[in-house]
N, C-alpha and C positions, 0 to 999 in steps of 0.2 A: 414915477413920472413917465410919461407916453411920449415919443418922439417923431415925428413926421420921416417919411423919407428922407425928404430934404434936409431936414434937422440934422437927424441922422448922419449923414454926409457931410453936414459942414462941421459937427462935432471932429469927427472923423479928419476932415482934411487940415483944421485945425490942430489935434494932436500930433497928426505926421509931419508937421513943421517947429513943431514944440523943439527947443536945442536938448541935448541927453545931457541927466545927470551928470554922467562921469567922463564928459567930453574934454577934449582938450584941444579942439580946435575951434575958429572961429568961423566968420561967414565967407571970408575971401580966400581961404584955405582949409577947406572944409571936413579933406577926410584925413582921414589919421591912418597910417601904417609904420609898425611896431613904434608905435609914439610921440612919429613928428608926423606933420601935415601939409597940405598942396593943394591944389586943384588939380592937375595933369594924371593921367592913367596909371604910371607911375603907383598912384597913394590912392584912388577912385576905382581902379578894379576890380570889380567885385570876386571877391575870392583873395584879394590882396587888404583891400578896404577895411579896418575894423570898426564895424556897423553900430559897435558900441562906445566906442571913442572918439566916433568921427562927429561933426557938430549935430548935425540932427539927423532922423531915420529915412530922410531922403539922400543925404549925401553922395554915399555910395551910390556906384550906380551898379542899374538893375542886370541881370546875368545874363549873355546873352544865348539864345536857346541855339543847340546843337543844328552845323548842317554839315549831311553826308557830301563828300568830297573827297577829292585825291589832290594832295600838295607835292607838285613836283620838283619844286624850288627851281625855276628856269625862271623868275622872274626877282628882282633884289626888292620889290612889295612884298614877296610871300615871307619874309623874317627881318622885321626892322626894331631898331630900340622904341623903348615902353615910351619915353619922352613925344616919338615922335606921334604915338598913335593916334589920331582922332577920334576914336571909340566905333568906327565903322569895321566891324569885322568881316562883311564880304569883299571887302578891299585890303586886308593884311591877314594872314592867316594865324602866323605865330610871332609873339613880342619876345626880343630879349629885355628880360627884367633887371639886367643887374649894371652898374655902371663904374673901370669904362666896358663897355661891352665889346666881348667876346664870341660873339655871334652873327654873324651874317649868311650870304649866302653866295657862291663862288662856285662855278667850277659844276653847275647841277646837283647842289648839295646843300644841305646845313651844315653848315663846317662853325662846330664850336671849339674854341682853342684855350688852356689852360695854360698859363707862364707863370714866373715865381713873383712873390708879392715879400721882396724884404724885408718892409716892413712889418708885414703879420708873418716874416719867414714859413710863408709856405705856400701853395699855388693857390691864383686867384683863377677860377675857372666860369661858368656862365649856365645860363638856367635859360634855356626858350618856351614860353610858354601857351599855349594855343586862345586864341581870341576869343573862339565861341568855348560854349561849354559842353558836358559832355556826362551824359546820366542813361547811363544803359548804351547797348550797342558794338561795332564793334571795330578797332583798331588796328592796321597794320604798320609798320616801319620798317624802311628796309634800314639795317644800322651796319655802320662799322665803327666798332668800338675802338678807343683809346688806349686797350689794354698791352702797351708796349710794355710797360714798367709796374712794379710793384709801388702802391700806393693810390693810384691812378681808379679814380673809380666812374663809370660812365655809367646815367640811369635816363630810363623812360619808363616814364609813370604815369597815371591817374589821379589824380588827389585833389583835398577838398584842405585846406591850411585851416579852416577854421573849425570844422568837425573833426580834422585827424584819420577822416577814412582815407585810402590808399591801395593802389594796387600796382602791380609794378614788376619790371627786370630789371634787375642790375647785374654790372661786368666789373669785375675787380681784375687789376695790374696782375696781380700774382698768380692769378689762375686764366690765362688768355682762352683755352679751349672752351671756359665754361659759360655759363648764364644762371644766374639764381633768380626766382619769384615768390613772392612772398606778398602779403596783405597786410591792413591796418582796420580796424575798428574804434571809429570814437578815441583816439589819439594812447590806444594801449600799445607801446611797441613793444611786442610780442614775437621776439626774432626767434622763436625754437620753431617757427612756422616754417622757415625759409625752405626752399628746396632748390637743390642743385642740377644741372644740366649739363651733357658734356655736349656740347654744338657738332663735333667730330672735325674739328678746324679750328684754325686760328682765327679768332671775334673781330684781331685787330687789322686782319692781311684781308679779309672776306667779307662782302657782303651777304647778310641773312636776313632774313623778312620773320619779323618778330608779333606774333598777333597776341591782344587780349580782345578774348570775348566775353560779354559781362551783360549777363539779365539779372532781372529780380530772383530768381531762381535757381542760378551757379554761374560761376566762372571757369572759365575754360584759357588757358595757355597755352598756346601755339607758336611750333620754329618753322618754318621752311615748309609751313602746311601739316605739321604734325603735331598733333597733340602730345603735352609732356606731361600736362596737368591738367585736373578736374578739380573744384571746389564747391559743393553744394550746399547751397542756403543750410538743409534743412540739418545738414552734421553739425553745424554751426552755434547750435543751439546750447547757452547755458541756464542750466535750470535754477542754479542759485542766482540770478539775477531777471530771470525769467526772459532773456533775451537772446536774440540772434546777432553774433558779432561775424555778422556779416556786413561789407562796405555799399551805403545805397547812398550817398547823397550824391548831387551834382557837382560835380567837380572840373576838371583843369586836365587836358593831358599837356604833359612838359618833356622837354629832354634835360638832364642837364651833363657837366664835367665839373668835376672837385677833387679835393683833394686831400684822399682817408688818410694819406701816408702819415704826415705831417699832422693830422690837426690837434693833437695832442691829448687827446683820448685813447687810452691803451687799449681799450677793446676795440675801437674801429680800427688804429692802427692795425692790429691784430689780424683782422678779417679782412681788411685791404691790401697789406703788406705794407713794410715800413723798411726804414724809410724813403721818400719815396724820391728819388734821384733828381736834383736839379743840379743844371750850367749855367753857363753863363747867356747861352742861346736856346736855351730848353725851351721848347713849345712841346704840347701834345693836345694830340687834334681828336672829338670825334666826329663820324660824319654820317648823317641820313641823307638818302638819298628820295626818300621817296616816304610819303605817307596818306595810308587810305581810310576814313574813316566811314563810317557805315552805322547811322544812327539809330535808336529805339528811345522809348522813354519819353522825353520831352519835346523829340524831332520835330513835334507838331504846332509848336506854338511859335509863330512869329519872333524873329528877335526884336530889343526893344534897345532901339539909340539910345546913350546916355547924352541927361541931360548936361550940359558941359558949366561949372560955375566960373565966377569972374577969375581971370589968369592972377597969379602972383609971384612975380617972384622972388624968390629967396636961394641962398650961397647953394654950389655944387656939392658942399661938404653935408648938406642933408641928407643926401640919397645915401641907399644904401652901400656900400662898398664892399660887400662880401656876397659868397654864392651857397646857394642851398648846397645841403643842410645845415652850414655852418652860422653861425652868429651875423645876422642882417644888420646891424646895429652902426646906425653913421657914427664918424669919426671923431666929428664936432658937431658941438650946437648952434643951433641958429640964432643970428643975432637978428629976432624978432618976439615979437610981443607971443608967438607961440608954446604953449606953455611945455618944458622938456619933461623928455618922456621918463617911465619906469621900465627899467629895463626886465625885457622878456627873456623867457628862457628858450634859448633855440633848441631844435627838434635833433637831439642826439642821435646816433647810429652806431650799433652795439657797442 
């Protein structure tokens, strides 16, 4: 059978409104994140969104494309919660995604702050996540790490939640002078990758300007303007699978603060330091001061507003209430006709 253009097209835009098999949500709350659902950015993120759960394959909204920029945080627009966003990324630059949030901006900074959560006895810390996206190009931060205490683990990353590719610094409590880097391919967490860094100072007293550079072609890690690491596509290469586990898709850069001490995992403990010191007044803070990004890749393609679906709402106890990489998974379920979710497995760390 022969199809007209036009045919063509409406077949087309009729399937893309088709509801998914395996959805679990409905039309007035449409996307789905780790298994319950909303209308708000919150659960429509794309990159938060699962495109496969969410009621149909418009839900989610669409990515928005990378724009070169420097976030100086002197404005309290440049990092506000996920709740409040309107899906306008040249008007917010970085969401905090987790609630209550622990993220704002104060002081010329992004000040994320980590306190103790009794009830999961152990710290509830915060994940900022950048509006537009980010696929090739390249990133700086100036950071000061958190790393007063062992357990304490402070990151800025790259990543795509739904592929598993990844790219990233991280600062553990127990080793303040250091910084590790390390990569992810297609969600193999493959820690004998990791490499170490001694900054020549303290992470948590000093600020340091922390770059990744990232083409289709290698990745480059940079401290204070100096290279510490190279990684080239083409070493990359496994021949029994016929593939390069190297990191390309589109992804998210984030910062976030959690909390390795405590999460009761012996080998993160381990690699974070344990356990990890709380009082009765314990805050620990990290802080960027500054971030430049400098696009490739996708830079060229318009971004594209999400379309926003009818509001709904439903209890506080939906949201998520925990912080990457620890278990996102709300407290309670909704007393709504939303069908409850299957619990996912969250993204361990060694």
């Amino acid at each position: 059978m022969k199809l007209s253009v036009f045919g063509a097209a409406a077949v087309l835009a009729a399937a893309s409104s088709q509801v998914l098999a395996q959805s679990t949500c409905n039309q007035w709350a449409p996307c789905s994140r780790e298994g319950y659902c909303d209308s708000n950015a919150m659960f429509c993120l794309w990159g938060l969104c699962d495109p496969v759960k969410s009621f149909n394959s418009t839900s989610c909204w669409q990515p928005e494309a990378c724009a070169t920029q420097t976030v100086n945080f002197d404005s309290a627009a440049d990092a506000i919660p996920i709740k409040a966003y309107s899906g306008n990324p040249s008007t917010n630059a970085f969401l905090s995604v987790f609630e209550p949030n622990h993220a704002s901006v104060a002081n010329g900074n992004l000040e994320m702050k980590m306190t103790y959560d009794a009830a999961q006895k152990k710290g509830f810390g915060a994940t900022a996540t950048a509006s537009h996206t980010f696929q090739y190009g390249r990133v700086t931060a100036r950071v000061k790490t958190a790393s007063v205490a062992p357990g304490v683990v402070s990151a800025f990353i790259i990543r795509n939640d739904q592929t598993g590719d990844e790219i990233d610094f991280e600062w553990v409590g127990k080793d303040p002078s250091e910084v590790q880097t390390n990569y992810y391919f297609n969600n193999v967490l493959d820690y004998t990758k990791m490499v170490r860094y001694n900054v020549g100072g303290n992470t948590a007293a000093e600020y340091h300007d922390y770059t990744m550079d990232w083409s289709a072609e290698a990745l480059v890690w940079l401290v204070d303007g100096k290279v510490i690491r190279t990684l080239n596509r083409k070493d990359t290469f496994n021949p029994a699978t016929n593939t390069y586990a190297y990191p390309t898709s589109k992804s998210r850069i984030s910062f976030s603060i959690w909390d390795g001490g405590n999460s009761g995992a012996e080998g993160t403990q381990q690699w974070a330091g344990f356990p990890t010191p709380w009082g009765p007044n314990t805050a620990y803070q990290m802080f960027v001061d500054n971030v430049q990004i400098s696009c490739g890749g996708d830079s060229t393609h318009p971004p594209t507003s999400p379309s926003v679906s009818p509001p709904v709402t439903l209890p506080s106890s939906v949201y998520p209430t925990s912080v990457y990489p620890t278990s996102v998974y709300p407290t309670s379920l909704p007393s709504s006709s939303v069908t409850p979710p299957k619990k996912c497995i969250p993204r361990p760390h060694y």
